[in-house]
N, C-alpha and C positions, 0 to 999 in steps of 0.2 A: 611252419606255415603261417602265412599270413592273414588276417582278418582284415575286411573292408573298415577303413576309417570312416568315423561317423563325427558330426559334428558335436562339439562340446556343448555347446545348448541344449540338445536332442538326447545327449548323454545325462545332463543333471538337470534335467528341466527347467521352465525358465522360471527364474524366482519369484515374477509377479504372481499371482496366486497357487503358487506352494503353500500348503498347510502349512500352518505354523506350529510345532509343538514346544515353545515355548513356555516356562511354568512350570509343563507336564511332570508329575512326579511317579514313580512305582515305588507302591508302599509292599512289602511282603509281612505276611503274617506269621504266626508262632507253627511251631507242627502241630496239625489238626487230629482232633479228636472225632469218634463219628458225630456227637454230640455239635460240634464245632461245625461241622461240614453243615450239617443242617441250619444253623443259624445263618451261614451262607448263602443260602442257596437262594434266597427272595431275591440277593444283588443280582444275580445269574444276567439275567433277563434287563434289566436299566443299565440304556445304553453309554449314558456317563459315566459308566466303572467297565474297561476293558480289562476282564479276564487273562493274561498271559500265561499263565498256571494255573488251571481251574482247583475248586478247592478236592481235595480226596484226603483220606485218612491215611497218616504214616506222613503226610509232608505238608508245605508251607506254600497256600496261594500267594501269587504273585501279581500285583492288578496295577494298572493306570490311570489315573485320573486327571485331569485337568486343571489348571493351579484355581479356575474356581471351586472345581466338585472335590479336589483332594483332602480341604480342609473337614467336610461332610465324610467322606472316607475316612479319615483317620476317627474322627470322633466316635464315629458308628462302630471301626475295628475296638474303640477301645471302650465304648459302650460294653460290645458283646465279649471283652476280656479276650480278645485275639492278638494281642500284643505288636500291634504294627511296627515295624522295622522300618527305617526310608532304605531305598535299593536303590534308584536312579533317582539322585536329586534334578536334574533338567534332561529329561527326551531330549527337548530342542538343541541343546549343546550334544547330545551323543550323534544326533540327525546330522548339524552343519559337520560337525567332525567328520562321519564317514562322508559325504558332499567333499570335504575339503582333500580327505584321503585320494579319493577316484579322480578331482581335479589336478594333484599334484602325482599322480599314475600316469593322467592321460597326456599332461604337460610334457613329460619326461620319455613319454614314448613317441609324441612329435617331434624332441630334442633328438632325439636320438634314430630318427627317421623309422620307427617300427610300430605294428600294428596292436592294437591290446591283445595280451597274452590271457591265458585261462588260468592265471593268480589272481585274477581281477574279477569282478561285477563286472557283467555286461548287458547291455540294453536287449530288448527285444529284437533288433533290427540287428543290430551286431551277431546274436545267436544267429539269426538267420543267413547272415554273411558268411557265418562260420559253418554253416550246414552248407552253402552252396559250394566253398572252398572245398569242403572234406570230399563233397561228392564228386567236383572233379578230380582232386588230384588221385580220390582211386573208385574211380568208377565200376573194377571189377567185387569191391565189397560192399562200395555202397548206395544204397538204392530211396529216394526219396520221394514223399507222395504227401497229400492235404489230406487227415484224413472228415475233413471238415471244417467248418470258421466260425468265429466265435460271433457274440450277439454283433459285434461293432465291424465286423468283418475281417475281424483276420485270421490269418492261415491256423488251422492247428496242424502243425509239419512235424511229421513223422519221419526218423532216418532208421533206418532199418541195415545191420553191418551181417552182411551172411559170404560165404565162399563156397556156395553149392547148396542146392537142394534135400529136400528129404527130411531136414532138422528142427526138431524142437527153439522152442524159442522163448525167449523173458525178454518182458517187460519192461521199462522203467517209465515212467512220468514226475516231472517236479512243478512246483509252484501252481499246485492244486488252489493255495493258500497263495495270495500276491506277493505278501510282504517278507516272505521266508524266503529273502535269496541266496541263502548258503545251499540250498540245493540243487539249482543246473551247474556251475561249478565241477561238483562230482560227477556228474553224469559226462559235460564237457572230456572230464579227466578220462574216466571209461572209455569214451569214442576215439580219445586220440590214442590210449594205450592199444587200442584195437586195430587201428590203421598205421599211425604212423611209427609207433612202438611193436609192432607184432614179432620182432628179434629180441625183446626183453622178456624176460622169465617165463611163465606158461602161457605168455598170451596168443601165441598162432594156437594152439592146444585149443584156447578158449572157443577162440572162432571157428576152428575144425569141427569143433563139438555141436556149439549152438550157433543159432539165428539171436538177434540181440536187437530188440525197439526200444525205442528213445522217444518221450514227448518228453523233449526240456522246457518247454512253456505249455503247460495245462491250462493254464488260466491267460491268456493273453493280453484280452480289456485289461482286467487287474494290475497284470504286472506291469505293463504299461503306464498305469497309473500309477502307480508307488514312482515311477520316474519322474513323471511329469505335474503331479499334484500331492500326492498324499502317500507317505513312506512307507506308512504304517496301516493302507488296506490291505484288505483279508480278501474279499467277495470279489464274483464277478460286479459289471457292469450294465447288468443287465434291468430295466425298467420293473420294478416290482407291482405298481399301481399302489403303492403304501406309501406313508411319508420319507421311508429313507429307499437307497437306491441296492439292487446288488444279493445276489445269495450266495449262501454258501457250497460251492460244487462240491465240496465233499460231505454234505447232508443229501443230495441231491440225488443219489442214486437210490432206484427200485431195491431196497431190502432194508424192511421195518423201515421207509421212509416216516419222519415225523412222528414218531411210537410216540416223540415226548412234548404233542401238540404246541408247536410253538408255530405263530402266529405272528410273530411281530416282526415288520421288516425292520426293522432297525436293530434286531438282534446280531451278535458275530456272528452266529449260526442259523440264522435263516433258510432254510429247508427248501424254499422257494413255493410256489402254489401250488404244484404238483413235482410228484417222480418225474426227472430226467426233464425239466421246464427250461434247465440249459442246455443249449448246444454242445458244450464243452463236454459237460457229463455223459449226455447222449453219444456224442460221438466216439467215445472211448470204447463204452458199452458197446455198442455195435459194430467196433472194430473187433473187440475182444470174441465176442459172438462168433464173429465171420474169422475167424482165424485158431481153429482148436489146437495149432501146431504150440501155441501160448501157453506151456504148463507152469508158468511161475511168474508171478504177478509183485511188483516193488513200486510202492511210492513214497517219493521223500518229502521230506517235512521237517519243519521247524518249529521248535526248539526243544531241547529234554533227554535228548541221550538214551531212547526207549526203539526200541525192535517188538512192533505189535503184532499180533496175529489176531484173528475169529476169536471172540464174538465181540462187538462193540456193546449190543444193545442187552445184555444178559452176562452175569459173570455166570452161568454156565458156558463147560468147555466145548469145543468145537469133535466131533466124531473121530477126526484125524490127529488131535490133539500132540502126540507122543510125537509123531513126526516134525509137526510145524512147530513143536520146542526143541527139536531136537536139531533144526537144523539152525534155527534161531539163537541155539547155546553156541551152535560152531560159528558162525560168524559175528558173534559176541566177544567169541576167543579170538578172533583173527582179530578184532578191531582192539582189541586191549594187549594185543602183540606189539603192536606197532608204537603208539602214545602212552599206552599205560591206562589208555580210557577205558571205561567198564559204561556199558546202556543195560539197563531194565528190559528184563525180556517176559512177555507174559502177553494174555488176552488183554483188548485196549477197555473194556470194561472193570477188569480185576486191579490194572497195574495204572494206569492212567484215569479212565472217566469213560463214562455213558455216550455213547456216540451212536448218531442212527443214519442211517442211508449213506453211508461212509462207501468209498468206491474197494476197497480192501474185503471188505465185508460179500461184497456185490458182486467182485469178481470168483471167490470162492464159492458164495453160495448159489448164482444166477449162471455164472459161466463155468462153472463145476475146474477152475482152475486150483487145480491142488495145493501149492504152497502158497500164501498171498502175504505180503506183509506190509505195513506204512514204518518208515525206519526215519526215527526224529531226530537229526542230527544237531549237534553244540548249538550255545547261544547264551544265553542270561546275561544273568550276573550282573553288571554292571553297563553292560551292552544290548541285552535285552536280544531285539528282532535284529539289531544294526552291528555283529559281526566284524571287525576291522578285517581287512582282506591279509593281513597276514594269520588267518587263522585259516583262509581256504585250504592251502598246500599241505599241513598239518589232518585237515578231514579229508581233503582229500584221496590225500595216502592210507586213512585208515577205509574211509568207506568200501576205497578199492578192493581193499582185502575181502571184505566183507559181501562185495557185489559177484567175487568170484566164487564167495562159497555156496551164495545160493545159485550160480550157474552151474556149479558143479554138481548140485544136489536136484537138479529139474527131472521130475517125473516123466515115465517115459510117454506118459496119454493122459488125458482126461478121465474121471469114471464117467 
């Protein structure tokens, strides 16, 4: 199948006012002690040290700085005897690289008279090309709808891949977070293995079984933005009345919103002014609401290699506990079949960090949706947010595995 050609401009934005990340360094630190974490924790909140691995006990923060504020970060790390490591000596060389990657893709796909395939990063507008295509060429599985717009106006489009009525359904949404674009990619892969693959392995089974939602762009402003200004936002777009711009839609949802009174727009986690102040968030929610056929709830994310369940905001465990590990160990198996990769599985409070009004949290315990997970796929290292696109087909393959085991395992109702 084909996708609508977009122009190369539109694709990597235009270079006059692209951020620059230039300089940019990521320092990583020693593995933390609790001790450690605390000494941490005042940077949390100042917005010239971006967090990419927040600090937790058992591993090594991983932060960003500025070639001004790095030299104040190193000093500070090594003040507090945290042992700073350099991890990316220039963001701005990993940013033009991937730039230079997607330019020399999409050169070779006009050479070759063909449209961008889903090995690649694709723009907002593209997805959307690629939602329209899917839906004509099979009109009888798939069924497409808005199920709302984002602050700046655009679509949040929902495809929905079903072959009859009556059936349960899951989930997916990605780029909750802007900058994390290794995750519509996978979701892409899911839709086509559903439609245009359904004679490959279990997949008509799959679709027999279940109903199957897709929001590949959750955040839309956002990711938008990472194309055409700034690689490395996170927030929506949306006017805060504070001096920085944008919240975080996945602090944004009605459960224990802002337990951990943060206030400052210019934090990565800004909560926004109130529960569900985004559209984006909003609309999800009230999709989710209006549709209890939804017993199983997936959003992806970047970066870490973690399969999270209930509870964000408490390392107490969640009621259903036994199950949402239970199914989270199986498609940990399946995803370590494939590559040989192994993710972290556990509550995102225990295994990861403190997280409050998280839509994972919100769908389990506001829409009584039984198994709910955020599933953080690859990234670092040396790459950080910016993924070379031969790593897609590689997660790909393994996410798949993993996306069918939680279809496999969808609850037959709601409590």
């Amino acid at each position: 199948m084909k996708l609508a050609a977009c122009l190369l401009l539109a694709l990597l934005g235009t270079a006059l006012g692209y951020k620059s990340y230039s300089g940019y360094q990521v320092l990583k630190t020693k593995v933390l002690t609790n001790e450690d974490v605390n000494k941490l924790t005042p940077f949390l909140e100042r917005p010239e040290f971006d967090f990419w691995i927040t600090p937790r006990v058992g591993r090594s923060a991983e932060i960003m700085a500025s070639r001004e504020n790095v030299v104040i970060l190193r000093n500070n790390l090594k003040r507090l005897n945290l042992e700073p490591q350099l991890l990316i000596e220039d963001v701005g060389v990993t940013i033009e690289k991937e730039r230079a990657e997607i330019a020399q893709i999409r050169a070779q796909e006009k050479r070759e008279g063909r449209a961008p395939n889903l090995d690649t990063f694709l723009t907002f507008e593209e997805i959307l090309a690629y939602i329209d295509e899917v839906s004509a060429a099979f009109p009888d599985i798939v069924t497409v709808s808005d199920i709302g717009t984002s602050t700046e106006g655009r679509p949040l489009r929902l495809i929905k891949l079903s072959n009859g009525p009556g059936k349960n359904a899951i989930w997916f949404d990605s780029v909750l977070h802007a900058r994390e674009w290794i995750g519509p990619p996978t979701a892409l892969f899911a839709i086509n293995e559903l439609t245009e693959n359904l004679a490959n392995g279990n997949n008509q089974a799959l679709l027999d079984a279940n109903d199957w939602y897709f929001l590949l762009v959750a955040n839309p402003d956002g990711y938008a933005y990472t194309w055409s200004d700034d690689r490395l936002w996170r927030k929506t777009r949306s006017q805060t009345g504070g001096l920085c711009t944008g919240t975080d839609p996945n602090r944004n949802f009605d459960q224990f919103w802002n337990e951990d009174q943060n206030s400052n727009t210019c934090s990565a986690t800004y909560p926004g002014a109130n529960a569900f102040s985004e559209p984006e968030a909003k609309a999800i929610a009230d999709f989710l609401l209006a549709n209890p056929s939804i017993t199983a709830y997936v959003s992806i994310h970047s970066y870490g290699q973690y399969i999270l369940y209930p509870w964000g905001h408490t390392t107490e465990l969640p009621p259903t506990v036994a199950e949402l590990d239970r199914v989270a160990q199986e498609a940990n198996a399946a995803i370590e079949s494939v590559n040989g990769n192994s993710y972290t599985v556990g509550t995102a409070a225990n295994v990861l960090y403190f997280a409050y009004g998280t839509s994972h949290d919100w769908a389990y315990a506001k829409a009584n949706v039984p198994i709910s997970y955020t599933i953080e796929l690859p990234g670092g290292g040396s790459a950080g947010f910016n993924p070379p696109a031969s790593l897609i087909a590689p997660t790909n393959a393994e996410c798949w595995q993993a996306y069918q085991v939680f279809a496999a395992n969808l609850p037959a109702s709601r409590p």
